[in-house]
C-alpha atoms as one frame of an Amber mdcrd trajectory, in Angstrom:
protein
 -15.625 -69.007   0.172 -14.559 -69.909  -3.279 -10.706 -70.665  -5.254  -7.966
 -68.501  -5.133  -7.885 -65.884  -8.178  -5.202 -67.538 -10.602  -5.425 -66.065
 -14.151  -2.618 -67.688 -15.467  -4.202 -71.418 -14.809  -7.828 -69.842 -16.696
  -5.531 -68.996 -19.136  -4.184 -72.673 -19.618  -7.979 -73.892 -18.998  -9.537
 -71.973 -21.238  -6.880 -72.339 -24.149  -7.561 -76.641 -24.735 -11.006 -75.927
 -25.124 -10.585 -72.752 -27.326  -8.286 -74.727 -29.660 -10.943 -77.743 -30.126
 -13.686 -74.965 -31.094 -15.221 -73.691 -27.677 -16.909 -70.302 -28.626 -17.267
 -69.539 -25.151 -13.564 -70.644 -24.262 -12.604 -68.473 -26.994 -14.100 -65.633
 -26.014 -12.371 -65.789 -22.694  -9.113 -66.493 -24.034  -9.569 -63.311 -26.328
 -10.695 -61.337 -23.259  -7.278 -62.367 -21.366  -4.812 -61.698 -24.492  -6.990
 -58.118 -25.280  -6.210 -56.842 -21.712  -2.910 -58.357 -20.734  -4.574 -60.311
 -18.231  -2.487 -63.519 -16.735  -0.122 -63.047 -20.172   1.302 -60.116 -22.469
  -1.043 -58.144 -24.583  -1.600 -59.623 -28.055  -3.814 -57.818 -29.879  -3.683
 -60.036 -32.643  -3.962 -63.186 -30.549  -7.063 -61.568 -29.444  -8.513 -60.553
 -32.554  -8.081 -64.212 -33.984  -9.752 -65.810 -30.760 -12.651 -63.134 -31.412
 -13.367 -63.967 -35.086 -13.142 -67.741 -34.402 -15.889 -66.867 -31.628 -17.523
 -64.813 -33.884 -17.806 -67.029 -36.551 -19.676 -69.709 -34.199 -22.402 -66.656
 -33.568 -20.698 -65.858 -30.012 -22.344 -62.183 -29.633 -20.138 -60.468 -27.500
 -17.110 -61.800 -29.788 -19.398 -60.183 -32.603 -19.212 -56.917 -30.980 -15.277
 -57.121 -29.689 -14.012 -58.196 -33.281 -16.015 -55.372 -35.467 -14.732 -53.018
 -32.455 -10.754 -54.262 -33.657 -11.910 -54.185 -37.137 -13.030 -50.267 -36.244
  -9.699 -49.541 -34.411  -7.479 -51.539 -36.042  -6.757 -53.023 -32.766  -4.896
 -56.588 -33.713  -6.529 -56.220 -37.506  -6.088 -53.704 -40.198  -8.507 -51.184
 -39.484 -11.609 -51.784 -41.938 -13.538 -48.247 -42.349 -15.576 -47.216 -44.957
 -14.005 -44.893 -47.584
């Protein structure tokens, strides 16, 4: 029982909330872009959603942005000299 799996229409749900400030919505929406999931990879897409997450004190968006700013993954990479 349950809805049909339809990643494309989470993305479009999740991305109205995200833009009015949502941490959780952005979280998801950076989970989506960082693994291609229902649109093209955007690593930088994903990085943005994460800080703006991150910046509310969204944990896990804590721990996925520092990870981009340690790989460079959508950021420049940020290590210490």
């Amino acid at each position: 029982v349950g809805v049909n799996k339809d990643v494309q229409r989470a993305l479009q749900l999740f991305t109205v909330p995200a833009q009015k400030g949502v941490a959780n919505a952005q979280y998801n929406l950076a989970v989506l872009y960082s693994r291609g999931t229902g649109t093209k990879r955007d690593a930088v897409q994903a990085a943005a959603w994460y800080l703006k997450a991150a910046d509310q004190g969204h944990r896990e968006a804590q721990v996925c942005y520092a990870t981009c700013l340690y790989k460079g993954d959508g950021v420049p990479q940020d290590l210490p000299a």
